[in-house]
C-alpha positions as CSV (number, residue, x, y, z in Angstrom):
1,X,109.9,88.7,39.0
2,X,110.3,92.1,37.3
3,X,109.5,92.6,33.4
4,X,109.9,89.2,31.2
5,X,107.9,87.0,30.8
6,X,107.0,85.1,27.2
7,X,103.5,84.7,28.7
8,X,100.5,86.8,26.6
9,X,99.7,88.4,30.0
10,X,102.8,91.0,29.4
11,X,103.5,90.4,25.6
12,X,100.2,90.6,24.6
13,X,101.9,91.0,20.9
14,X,103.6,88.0,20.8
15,X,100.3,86.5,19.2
16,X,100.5,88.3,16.0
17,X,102.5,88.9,13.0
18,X,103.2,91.1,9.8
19,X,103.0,89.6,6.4
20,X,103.2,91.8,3.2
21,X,102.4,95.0,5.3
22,X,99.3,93.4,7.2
23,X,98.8,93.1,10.9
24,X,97.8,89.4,11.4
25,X,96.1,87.8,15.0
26,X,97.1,84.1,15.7
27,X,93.9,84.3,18.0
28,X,90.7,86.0,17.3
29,X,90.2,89.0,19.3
30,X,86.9,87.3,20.7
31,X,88.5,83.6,21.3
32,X,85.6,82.8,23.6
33,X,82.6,83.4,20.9
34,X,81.8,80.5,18.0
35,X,80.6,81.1,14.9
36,X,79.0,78.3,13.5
37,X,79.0,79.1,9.2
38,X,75.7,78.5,7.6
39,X,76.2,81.0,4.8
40,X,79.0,82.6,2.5
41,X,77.1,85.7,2.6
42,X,78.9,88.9,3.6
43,X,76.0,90.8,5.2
44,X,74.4,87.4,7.0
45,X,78.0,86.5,8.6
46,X,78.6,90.2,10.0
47,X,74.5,89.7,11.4
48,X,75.7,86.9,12.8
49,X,79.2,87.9,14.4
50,X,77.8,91.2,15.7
51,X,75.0,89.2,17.6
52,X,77.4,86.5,19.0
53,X,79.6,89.4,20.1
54,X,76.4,91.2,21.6
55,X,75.8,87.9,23.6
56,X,79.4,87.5,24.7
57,X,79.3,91.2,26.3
58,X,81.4,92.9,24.3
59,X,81.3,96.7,24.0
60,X,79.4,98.9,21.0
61,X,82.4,100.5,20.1
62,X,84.2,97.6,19.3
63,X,81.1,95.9,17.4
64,X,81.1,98.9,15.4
65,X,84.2,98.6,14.8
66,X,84.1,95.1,13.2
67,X,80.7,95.8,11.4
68,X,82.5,99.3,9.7
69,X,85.7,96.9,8.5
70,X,84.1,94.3,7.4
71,X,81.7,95.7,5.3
72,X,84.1,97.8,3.6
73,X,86.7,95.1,2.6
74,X,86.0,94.0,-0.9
75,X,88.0,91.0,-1.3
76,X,86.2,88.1,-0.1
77,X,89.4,86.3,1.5
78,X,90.7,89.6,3.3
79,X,86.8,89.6,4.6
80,X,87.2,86.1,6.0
81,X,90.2,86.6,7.3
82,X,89.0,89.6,9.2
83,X,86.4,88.0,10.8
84,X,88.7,84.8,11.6
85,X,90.3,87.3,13.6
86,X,87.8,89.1,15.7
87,X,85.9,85.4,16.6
88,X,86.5,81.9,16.2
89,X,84.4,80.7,12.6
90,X,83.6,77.0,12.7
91,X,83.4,75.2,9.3
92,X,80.9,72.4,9.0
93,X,82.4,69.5,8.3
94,X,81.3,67.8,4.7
95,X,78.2,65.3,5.5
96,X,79.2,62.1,4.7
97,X,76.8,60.2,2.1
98,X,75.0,57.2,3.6
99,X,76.0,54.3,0.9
């Protein structure tokens, strides 16, 4: 079979999109590393993804390349976002009160 197939292996692109100008990833970059959130801090969460990526193997350039966006995104929901789509963030769920 020559040339189509709706499979990511040859239409990589098919998982993301463009809204309002912006390149957006249905799947992080980095689907197989977890971040569990702990904090809404900007400089603890990067800490935190750029070890996780370290552990997972992936290369300096692109760690760099992560830590350099991130930090210089300003708005706090294009910062989440961005992370979102370099690794998979993991909300805790709300602790349920004992009654």
């Amino acid at each position: 079979m020559t040339g189509w197939s709706l499979g990511e292996e040859m239409f990589p692109a098919l998982s993301t999109y463009i809204e309002r100008g912006v390149l957006h990833s249905m799947a992080p970059l980095y689907p197989e590393v977890h971040i569990n959130l702990r904090s809404r801090n900007r400089y603890a969460m990067v800490s935190a993804i750029r070890q996780a990526m370290r552990r997972a193997g992936s290369s300096p350039g692109d760690i760099e390349d992560f830590s350099r966006e991130a930090l210089t995104t300003q708005d706090q929901r294009r910062f989440e976002e961005l992370c979102s789509g370099w690794v998979v963030m993991d909300h805790p769920q709300p602790s349920q009160r004992a009654e």
